[in-house]
TORMARLUM-545227 format. One record per residue (C-alpha): x, y, z; residue number from 1. Coordinates in Angstrom, 2 decimals, padded with zeros to 5 digits. Example, Ala and Ser with C-alpha at 12.3 -4.5 7.8 and 13.67 -1.06 7.14 Angstrom:
<pt px="012.30" py="-004.50" pz="007.80" nr="1"/>
<pt px="013.67" py="-001.06" pz="007.14" nr="2"/>
END
This chain:
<pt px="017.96" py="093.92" pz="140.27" nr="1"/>
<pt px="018.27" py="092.12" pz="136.71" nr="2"/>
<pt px="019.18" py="088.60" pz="136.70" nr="3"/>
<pt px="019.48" py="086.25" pz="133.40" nr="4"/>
<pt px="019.89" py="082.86" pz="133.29" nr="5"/>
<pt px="021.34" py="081.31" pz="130.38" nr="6"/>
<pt px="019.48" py="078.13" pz="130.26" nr="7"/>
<pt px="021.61" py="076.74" pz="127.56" nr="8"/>
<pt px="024.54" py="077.49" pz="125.30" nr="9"/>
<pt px="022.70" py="075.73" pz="122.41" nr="10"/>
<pt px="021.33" py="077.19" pz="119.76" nr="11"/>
<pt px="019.37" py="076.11" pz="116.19" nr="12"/>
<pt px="020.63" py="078.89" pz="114.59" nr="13"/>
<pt px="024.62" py="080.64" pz="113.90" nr="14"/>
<pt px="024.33" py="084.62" pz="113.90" nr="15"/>
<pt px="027.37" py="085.54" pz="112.55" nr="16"/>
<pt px="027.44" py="088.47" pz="115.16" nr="17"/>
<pt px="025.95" py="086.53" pz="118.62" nr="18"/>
<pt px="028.22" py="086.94" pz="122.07" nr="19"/>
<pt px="027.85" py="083.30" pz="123.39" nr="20"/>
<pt px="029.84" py="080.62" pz="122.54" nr="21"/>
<pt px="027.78" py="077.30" pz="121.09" nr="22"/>
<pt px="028.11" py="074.51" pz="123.40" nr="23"/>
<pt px="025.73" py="071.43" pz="124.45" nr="24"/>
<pt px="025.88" py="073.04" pz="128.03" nr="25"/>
<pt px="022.18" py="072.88" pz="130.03" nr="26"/>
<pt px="021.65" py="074.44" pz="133.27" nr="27"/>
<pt px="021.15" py="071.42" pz="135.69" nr="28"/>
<pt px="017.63" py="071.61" pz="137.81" nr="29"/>
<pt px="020.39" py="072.03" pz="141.64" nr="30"/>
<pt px="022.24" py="074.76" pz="139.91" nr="31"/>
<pt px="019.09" py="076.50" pz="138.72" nr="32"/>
<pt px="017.93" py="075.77" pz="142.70" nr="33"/>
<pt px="021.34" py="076.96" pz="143.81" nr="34"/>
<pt px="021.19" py="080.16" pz="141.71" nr="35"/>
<pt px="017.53" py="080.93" pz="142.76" nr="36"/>
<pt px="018.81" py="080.91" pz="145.81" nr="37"/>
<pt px="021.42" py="083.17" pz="145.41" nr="38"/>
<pt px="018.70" py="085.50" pz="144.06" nr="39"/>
<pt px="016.36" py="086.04" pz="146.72" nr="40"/>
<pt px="019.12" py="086.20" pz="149.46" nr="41"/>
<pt px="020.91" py="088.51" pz="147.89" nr="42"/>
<pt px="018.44" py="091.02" pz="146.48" nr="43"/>
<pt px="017.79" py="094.28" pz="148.38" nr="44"/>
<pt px="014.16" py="094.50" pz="149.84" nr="45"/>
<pt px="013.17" py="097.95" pz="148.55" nr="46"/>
<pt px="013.79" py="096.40" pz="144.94" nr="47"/>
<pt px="012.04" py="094.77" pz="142.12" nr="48"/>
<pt px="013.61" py="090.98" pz="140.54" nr="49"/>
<pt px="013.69" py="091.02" pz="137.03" nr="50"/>
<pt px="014.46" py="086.99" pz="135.83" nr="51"/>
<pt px="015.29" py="086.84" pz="132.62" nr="52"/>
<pt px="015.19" py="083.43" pz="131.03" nr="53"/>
<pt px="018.12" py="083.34" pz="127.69" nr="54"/>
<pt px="020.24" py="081.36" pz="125.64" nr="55"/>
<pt px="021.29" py="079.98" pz="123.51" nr="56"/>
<pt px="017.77" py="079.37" pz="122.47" nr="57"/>
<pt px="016.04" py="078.76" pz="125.63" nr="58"/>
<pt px="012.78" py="077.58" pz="123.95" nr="59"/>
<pt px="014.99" py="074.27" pz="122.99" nr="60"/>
<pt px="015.29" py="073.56" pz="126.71" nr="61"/>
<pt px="011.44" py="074.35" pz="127.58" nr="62"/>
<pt px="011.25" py="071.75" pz="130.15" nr="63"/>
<pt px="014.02" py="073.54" pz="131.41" nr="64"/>
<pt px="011.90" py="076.52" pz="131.84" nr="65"/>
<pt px="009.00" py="075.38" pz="133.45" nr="66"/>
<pt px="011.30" py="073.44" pz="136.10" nr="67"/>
<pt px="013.32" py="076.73" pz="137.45" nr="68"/>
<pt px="009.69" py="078.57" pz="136.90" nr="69"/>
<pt px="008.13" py="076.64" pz="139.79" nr="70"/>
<pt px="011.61" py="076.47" pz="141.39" nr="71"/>
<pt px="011.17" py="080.62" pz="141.56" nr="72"/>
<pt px="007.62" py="080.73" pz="142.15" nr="73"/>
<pt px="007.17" py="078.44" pz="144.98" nr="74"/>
<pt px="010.04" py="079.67" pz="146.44" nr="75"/>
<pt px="009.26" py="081.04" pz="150.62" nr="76"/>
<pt px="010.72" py="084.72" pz="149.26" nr="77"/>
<pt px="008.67" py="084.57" pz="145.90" nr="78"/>
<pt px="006.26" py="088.17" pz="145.71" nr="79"/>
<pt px="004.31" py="088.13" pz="142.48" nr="80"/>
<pt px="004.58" py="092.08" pz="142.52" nr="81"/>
<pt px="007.88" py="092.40" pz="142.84" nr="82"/>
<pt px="008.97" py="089.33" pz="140.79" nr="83"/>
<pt px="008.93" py="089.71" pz="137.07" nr="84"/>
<pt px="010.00" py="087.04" pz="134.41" nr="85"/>
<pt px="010.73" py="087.41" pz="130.98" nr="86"/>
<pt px="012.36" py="085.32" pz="128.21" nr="87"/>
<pt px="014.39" py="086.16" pz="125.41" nr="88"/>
<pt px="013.81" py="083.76" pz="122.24" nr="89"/>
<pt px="015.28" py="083.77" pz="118.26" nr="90"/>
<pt px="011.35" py="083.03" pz="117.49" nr="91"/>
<pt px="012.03" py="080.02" pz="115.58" nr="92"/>
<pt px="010.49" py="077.84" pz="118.63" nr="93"/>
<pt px="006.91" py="078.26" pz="118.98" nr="94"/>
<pt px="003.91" py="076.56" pz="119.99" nr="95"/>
<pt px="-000.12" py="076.68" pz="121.53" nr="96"/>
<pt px="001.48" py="074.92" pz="124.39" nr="97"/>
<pt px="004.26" py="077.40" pz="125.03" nr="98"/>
<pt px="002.15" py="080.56" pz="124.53" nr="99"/>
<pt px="-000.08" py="078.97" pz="127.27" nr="100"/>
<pt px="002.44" py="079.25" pz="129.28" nr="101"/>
<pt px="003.74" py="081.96" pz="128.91" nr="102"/>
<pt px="000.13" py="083.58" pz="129.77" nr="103"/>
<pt px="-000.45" py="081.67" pz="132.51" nr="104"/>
<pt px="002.75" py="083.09" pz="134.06" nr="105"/>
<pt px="003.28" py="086.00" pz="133.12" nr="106"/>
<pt px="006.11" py="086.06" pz="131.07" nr="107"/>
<pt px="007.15" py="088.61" pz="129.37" nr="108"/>
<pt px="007.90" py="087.77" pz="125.79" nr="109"/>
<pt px="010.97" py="088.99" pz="123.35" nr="110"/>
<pt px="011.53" py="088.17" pz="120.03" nr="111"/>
<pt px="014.97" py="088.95" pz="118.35" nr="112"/>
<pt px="014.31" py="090.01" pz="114.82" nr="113"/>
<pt px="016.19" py="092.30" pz="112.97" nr="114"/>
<pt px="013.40" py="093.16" pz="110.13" nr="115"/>
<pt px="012.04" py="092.04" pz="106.91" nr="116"/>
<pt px="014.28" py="089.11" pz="105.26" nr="117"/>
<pt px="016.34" py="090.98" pz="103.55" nr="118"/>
<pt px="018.28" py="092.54" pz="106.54" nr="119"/>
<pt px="017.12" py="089.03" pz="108.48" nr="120"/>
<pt px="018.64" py="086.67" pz="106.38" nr="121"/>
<pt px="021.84" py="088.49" pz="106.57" nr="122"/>
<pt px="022.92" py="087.76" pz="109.86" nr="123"/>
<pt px="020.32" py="085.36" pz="111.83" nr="124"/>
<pt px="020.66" py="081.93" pz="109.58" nr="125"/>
<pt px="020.27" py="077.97" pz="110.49" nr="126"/>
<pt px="023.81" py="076.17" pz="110.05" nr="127"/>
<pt px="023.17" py="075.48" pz="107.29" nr="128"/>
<pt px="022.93" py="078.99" pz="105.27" nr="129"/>
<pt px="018.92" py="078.79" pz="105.19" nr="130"/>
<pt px="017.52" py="082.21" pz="106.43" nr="131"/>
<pt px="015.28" py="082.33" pz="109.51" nr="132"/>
<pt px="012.95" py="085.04" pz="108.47" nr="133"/>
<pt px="009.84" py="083.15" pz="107.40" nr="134"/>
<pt px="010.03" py="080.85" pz="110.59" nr="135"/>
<pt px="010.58" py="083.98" pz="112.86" nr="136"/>
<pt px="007.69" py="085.96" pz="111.06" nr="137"/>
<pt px="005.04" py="083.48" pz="111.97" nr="138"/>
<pt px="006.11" py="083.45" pz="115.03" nr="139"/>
<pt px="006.10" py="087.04" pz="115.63" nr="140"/>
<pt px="002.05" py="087.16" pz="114.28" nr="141"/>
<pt px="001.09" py="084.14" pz="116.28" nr="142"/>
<pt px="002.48" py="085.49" pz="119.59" nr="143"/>
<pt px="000.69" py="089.31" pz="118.75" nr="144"/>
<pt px="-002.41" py="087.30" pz="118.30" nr="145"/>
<pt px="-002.40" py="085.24" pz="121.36" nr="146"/>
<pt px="-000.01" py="086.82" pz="123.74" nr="147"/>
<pt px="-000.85" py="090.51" pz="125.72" nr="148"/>
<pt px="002.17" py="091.88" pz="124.43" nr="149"/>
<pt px="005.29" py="091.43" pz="121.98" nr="150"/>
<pt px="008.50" py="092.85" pz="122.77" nr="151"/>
<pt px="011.41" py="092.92" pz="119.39" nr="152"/>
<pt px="014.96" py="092.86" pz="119.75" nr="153"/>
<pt px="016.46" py="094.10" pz="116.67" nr="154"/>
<pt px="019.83" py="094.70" pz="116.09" nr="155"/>
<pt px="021.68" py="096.66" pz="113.63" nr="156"/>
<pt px="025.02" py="096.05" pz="112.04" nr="157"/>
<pt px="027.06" py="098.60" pz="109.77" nr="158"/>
<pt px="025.23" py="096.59" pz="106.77" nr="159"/>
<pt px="021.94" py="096.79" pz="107.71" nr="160"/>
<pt px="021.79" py="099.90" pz="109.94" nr="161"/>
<pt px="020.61" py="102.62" pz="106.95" nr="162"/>
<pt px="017.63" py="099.95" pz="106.89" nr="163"/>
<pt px="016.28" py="100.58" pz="109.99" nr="164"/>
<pt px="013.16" py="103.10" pz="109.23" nr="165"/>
<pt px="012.14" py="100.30" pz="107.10" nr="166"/>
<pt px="012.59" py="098.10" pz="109.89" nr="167"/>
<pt px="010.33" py="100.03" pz="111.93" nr="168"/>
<pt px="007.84" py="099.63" pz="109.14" nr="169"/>
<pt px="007.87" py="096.08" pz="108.61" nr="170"/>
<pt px="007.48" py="095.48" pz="112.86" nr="171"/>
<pt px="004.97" py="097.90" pz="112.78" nr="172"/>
<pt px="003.34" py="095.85" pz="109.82" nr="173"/>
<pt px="003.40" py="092.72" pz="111.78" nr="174"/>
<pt px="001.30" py="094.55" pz="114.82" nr="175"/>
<pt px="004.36" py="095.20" pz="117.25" nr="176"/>
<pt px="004.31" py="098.25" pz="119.12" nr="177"/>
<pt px="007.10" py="097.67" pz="121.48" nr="178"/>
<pt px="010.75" py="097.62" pz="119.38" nr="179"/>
<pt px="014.12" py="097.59" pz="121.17" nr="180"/>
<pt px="017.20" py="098.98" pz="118.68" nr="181"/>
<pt px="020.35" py="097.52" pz="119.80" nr="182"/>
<pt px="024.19" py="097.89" pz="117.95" nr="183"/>
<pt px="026.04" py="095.48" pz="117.21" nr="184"/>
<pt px="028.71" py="097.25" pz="119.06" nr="185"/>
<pt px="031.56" py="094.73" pz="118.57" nr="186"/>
<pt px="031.22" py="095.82" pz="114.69" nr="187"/>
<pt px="034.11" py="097.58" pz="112.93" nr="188"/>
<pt px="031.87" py="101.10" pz="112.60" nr="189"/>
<pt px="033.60" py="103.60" pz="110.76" nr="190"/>
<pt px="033.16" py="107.57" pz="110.39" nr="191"/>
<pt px="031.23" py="106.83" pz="107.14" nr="192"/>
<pt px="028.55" py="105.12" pz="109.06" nr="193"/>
<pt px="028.06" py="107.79" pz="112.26" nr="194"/>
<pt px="028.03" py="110.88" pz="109.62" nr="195"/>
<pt px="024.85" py="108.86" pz="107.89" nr="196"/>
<pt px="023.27" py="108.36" pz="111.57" nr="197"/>
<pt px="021.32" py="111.88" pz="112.12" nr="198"/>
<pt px="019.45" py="111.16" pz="108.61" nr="199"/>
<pt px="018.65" py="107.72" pz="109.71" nr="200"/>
<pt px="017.91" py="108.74" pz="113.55" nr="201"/>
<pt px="015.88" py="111.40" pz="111.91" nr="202"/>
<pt px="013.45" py="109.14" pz="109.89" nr="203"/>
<pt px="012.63" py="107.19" pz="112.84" nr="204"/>
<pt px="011.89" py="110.16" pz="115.04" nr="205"/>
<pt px="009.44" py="111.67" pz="112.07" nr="206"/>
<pt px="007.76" py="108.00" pz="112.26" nr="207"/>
<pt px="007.79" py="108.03" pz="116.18" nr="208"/>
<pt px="005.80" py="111.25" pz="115.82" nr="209"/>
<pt px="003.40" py="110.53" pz="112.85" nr="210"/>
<pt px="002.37" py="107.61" pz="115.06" nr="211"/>
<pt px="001.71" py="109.60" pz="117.72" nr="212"/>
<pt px="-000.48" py="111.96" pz="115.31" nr="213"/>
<pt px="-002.28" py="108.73" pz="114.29" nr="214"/>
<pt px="-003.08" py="107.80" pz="117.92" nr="215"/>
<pt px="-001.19" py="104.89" pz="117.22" nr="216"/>
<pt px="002.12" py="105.64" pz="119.54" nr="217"/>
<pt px="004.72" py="103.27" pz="119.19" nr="218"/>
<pt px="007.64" py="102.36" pz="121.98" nr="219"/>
<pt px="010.71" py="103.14" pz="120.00" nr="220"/>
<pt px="013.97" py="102.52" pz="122.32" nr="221"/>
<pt px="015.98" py="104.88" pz="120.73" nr="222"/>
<pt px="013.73" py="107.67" pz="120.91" nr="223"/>
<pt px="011.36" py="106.47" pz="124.55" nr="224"/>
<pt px="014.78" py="105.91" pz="126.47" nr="225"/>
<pt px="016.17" py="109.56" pz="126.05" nr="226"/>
<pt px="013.07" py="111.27" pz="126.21" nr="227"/>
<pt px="012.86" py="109.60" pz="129.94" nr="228"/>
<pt px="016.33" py="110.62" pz="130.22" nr="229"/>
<pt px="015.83" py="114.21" pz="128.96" nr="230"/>
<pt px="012.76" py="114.58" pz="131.62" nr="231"/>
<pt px="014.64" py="113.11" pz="134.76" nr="232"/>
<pt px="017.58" py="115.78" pz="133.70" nr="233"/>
<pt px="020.05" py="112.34" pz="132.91" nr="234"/>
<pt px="020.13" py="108.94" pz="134.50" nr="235"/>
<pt px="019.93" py="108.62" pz="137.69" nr="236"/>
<pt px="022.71" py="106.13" pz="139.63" nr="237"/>
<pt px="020.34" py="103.49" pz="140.02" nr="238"/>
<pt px="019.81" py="103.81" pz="136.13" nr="239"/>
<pt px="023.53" py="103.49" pz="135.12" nr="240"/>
<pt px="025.76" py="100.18" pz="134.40" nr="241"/>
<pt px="025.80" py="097.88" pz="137.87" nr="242"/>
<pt px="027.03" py="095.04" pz="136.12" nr="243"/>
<pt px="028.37" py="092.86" pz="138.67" nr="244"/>
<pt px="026.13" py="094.42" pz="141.52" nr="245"/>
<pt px="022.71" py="095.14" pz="140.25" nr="246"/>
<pt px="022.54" py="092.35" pz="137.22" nr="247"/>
<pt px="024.43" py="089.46" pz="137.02" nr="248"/>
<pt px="024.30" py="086.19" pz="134.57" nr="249"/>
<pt px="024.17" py="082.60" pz="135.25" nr="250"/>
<pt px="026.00" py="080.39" pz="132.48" nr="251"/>
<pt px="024.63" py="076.76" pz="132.78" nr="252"/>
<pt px="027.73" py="075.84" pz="134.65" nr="253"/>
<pt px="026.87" py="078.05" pz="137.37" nr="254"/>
<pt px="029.49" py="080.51" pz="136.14" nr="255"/>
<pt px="028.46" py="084.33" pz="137.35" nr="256"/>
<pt px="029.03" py="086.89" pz="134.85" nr="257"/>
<pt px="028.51" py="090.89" pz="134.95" nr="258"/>
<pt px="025.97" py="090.78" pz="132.09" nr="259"/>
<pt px="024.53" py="087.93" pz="129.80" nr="260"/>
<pt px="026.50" py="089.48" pz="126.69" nr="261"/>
<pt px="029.82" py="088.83" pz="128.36" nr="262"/>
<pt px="029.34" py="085.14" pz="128.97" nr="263"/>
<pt px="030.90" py="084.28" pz="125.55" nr="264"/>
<pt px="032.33" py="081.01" pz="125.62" nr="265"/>
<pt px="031.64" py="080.70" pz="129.67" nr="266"/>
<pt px="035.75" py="080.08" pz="129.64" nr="267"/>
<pt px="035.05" py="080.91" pz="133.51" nr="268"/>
<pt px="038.06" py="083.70" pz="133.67" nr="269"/>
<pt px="036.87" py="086.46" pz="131.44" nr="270"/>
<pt px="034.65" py="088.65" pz="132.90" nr="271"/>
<pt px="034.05" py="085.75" pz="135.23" nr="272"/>
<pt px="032.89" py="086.60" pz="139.08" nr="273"/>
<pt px="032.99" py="083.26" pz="140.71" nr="274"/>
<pt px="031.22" py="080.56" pz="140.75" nr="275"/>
<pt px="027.65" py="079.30" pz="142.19" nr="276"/>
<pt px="028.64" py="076.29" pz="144.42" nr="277"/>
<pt px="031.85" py="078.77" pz="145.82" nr="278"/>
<pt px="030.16" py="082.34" pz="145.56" nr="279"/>
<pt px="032.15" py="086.08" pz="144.17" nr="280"/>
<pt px="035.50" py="085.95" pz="143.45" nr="281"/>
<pt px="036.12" py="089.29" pz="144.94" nr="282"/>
<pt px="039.41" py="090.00" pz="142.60" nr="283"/>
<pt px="036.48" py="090.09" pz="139.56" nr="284"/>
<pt px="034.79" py="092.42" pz="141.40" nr="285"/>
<pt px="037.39" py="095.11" pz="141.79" nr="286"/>
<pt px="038.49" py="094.83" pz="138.14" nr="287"/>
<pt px="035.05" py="095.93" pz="136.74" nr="288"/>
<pt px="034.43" py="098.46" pz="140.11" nr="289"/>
<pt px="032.55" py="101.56" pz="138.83" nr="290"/>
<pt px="032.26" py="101.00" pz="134.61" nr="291"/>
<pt px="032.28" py="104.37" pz="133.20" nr="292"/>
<pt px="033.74" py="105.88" pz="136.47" nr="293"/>
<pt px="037.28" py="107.04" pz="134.43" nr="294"/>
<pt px="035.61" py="107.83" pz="131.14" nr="295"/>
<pt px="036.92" py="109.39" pz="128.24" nr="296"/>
<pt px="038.32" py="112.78" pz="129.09" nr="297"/>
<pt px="036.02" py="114.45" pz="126.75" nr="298"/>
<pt px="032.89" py="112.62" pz="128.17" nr="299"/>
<pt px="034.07" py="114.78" pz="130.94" nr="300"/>
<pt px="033.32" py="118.23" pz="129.54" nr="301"/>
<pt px="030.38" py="117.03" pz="126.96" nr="302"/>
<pt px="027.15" py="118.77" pz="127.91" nr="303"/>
<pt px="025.50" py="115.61" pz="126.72" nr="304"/>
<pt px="026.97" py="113.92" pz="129.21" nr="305"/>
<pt px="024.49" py="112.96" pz="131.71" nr="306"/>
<pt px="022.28" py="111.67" pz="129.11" nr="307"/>
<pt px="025.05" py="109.56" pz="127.40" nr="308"/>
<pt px="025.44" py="105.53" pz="127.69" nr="309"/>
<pt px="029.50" py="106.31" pz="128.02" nr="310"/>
<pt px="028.65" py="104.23" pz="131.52" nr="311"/>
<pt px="027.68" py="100.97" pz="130.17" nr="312"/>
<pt px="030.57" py="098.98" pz="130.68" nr="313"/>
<pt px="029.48" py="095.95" pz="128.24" nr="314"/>
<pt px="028.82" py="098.43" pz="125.13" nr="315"/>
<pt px="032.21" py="100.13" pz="125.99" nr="316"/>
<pt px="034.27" py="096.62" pz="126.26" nr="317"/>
<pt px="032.88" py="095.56" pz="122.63" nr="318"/>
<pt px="033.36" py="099.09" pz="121.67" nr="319"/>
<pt px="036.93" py="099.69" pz="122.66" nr="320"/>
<pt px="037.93" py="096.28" pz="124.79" nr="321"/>
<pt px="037.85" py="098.61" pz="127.70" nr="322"/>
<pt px="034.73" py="098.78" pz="130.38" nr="323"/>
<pt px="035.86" py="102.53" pz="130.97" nr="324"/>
<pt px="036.45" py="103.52" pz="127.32" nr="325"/>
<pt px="033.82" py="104.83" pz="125.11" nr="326"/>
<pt px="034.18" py="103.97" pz="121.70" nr="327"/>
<pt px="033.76" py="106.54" pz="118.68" nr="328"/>
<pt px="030.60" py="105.09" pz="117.48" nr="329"/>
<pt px="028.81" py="104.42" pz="120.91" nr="330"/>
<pt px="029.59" py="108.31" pz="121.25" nr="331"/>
<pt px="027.94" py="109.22" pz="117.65" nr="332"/>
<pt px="025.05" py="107.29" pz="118.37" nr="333"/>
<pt px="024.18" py="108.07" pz="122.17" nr="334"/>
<pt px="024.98" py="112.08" pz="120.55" nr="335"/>
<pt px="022.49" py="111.75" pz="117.45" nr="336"/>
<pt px="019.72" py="109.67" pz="119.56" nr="337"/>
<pt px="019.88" py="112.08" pz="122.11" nr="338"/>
<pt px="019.24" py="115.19" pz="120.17" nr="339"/>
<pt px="016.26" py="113.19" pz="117.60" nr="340"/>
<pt px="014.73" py="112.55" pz="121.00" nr="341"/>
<pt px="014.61" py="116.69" pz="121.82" nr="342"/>
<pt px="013.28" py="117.17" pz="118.96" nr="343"/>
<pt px="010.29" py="114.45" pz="119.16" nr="344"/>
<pt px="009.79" py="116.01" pz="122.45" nr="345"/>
<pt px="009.41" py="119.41" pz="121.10" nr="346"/>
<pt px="007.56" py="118.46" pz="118.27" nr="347"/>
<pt px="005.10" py="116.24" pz="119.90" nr="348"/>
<pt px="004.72" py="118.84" pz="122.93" nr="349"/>
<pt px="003.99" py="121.63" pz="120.32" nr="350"/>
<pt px="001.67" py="119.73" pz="118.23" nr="351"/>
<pt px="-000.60" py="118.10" pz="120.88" nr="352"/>
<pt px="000.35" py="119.23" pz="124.53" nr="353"/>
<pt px="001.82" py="115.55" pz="125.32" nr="354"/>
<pt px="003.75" py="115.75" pz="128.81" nr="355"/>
<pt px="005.29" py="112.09" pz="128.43" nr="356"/>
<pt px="004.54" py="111.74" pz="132.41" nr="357"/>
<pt px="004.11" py="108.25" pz="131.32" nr="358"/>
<pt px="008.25" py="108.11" pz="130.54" nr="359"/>
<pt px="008.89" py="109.62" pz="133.52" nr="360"/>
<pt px="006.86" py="107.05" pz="135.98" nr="361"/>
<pt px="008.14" py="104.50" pz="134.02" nr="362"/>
<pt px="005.25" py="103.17" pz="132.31" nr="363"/>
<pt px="006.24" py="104.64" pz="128.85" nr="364"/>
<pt px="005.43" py="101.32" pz="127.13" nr="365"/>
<pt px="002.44" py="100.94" pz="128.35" nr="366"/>
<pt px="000.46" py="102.87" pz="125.87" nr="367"/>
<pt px="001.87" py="101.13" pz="123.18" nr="368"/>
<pt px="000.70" py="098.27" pz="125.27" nr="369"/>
<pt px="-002.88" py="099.21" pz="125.75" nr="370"/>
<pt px="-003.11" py="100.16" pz="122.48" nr="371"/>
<pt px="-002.27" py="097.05" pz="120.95" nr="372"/>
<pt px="-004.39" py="095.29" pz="123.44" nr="373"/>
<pt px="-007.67" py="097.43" pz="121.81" nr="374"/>
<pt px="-006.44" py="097.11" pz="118.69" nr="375"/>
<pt px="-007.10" py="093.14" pz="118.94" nr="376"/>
<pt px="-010.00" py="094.16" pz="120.93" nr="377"/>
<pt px="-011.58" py="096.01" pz="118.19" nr="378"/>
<pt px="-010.83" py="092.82" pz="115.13" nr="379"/>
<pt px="-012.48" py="090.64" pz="117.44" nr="380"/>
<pt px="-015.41" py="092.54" pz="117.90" nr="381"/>
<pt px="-015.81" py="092.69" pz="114.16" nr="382"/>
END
């Protein structure tokens, strides 16, 4: 069960390609209660609570935090093994005191970044037209140094995507090991940009592999999530898009959403389920019932299929304004990442007998992890 709460609409920073609408909006300590709530009576018993804390920028309400932190964590239904938190930030907030906390409970910790300044400062500015890389560079070595792990959030837009081996560099350069690749999917993509993908997709897998070579493996999401895929023989139903079921999204006015990136403006009709003080509205429900059940007919007889994203009904609403309808570049990229993820596996498998039982109990970021972790081990023992 994923659950995010968007602790505010407000934000020190205007991406030119962010999903939620800047407003002044806080979530209020009894909605926050209410919603927490709504959380632990509502989630099945045989499955794990992921909270995720977003925004906005979430770090400007830190108080914020802490409050609905103790609010799930002294709560009667509150299991520290089956409860995770995690926070997504821009990285332009940091400080000694929030890294403390952020130890001290547990948190996991995401950065978006989408690379080195140059492909940065393109999208991810203050109002003002300044560029945030510098800020959000610090931030990223300060939290490698002091936190257990850094996860990155980049995303890639049809202007920056042919950047994004040297994306992977630059993370890598900063210490991360754990790096999330997300489209911009509500981009106008063209058949220009998918045709360059299997050269791009390509690079990255060769890096993915020379890293393993090194002993220095790297969690790459576009290559670690279809490998999984590939070994479980496609995604499973708990797996697939249960927006509106199995993840929902709290806007701070209590609004309940399918999925934090169609919150928008929190207008509280589109995409909106209901309300927290007057529960589902049941008519939402039914009209996003089963995203990617009536996919694209030719999803239908693609032997890729089962290891396609054509279910994830957010990606397919920014891709085609339709939860059910796959758009062309979703399909080029799920198509290309797929088959670069084959051919890691077969290259990696040849090269040094590596079984990647890791991916398929669900722990494939931990060695990335661990390694890290001895890494900074090993530069303080010098």
């Amino acid at each position: 069960m994923k659950y995010t709460l968007c602790i505010t609409q407000q934000c020190n920073l205007n991406c030119n390609y962010c999903y939620i609408g800047k407003k002044k909006s806080t979530m209020a300590l009894p909605i926050a209660e209410k919603i927490v709530d709504f959380i632990f009576a509502n989630s099945p018993k045989d499955e794990k609570i992921d909270i995720g804390f977003f925004g906005g920028e979430p770090f400007l309400k830190f108080e914020q935090i802490k409050e609905i932190t103790e609010l799930i964590k002294l709560h009667p239904s509150f299991n520290d093994e089956w409860v995770e938190l995690s926070v997504t930030t821009n990285g332009t907030i940091f400080s000694e005191e929030i890294a403390n906390y952020i130890n001290i409970h547990n948190i996991k910790f995401c950065i978006s970044c989408d690379g080195p300044s140059f492909v940065q400062d393109k999208f991810r500015c203050f109002p003002n037209g300044m560029g945030s890389s510098s800020l959000v560079e610090d931030t990223i070595r300060q939290s490698v140094d002091v936190l257990p792990y850094t996860f990155i959030n980049a995303v890639y837009h049809p202007l920056t995507f042919q950047h994004l081996p040297t994306v992977i560099d630059y993370l890598s350069s900063l210490g991360i090991r754990q790096i999330y690749l997300n489209p911009d999917f509500s981009a106008s993509w063209n058949k220009k940009n998918a045709d360059l993908l299997p050269e791009i997709y390509d690079e990255i897998a060769q890096k993915y592999i020379s890293y393993h070579l090194e002993e220095k493996p790297h969690f790459i999401s576009l290559i670690d999530s279809k490998i999984t895929v590939i070994l479980r023989g496609g995604y499973k139903p708990i797996e697939r898009c249960r927006m509106g079921k199995g993840e929902l999204a709290f806007a701070p006015s209590g609004n309940i959403y399918p999925c934090e990136r169609l919150i928008g403006c929190d207008d509280g009709v589109n995409h909106c389920l209901g309300n927290i003080n007057n529960g589902f509205s049941h008519d939402g429900i039914c009209k996003i019932e089963n995203p990617g059940k009536n996919i694209n007919n030719e999803c239908q007889f693609c032997s890729l299929s089962d290891y396609c994203m054509n279910w994830c009904g957010c990606s397919n609403y920014f891709s085609s304004g339709d939860y059910n309808t796959v758009g062309p570049f979703l399909c080029a990229s799920e198509k290309t990442s797929i088959l670069s993820a084959f051919r890691v596996f077969q290259s990696l498998e040849k090269k040094m007998g590596t079984t990647f039982y890791d991916h398929l109990s669900g722990t494939a970021f931990m060695k990335p992890v661990e390694r890290n972790k001895n890494d900074k081990d090993t530069e303080s023992n010098k």
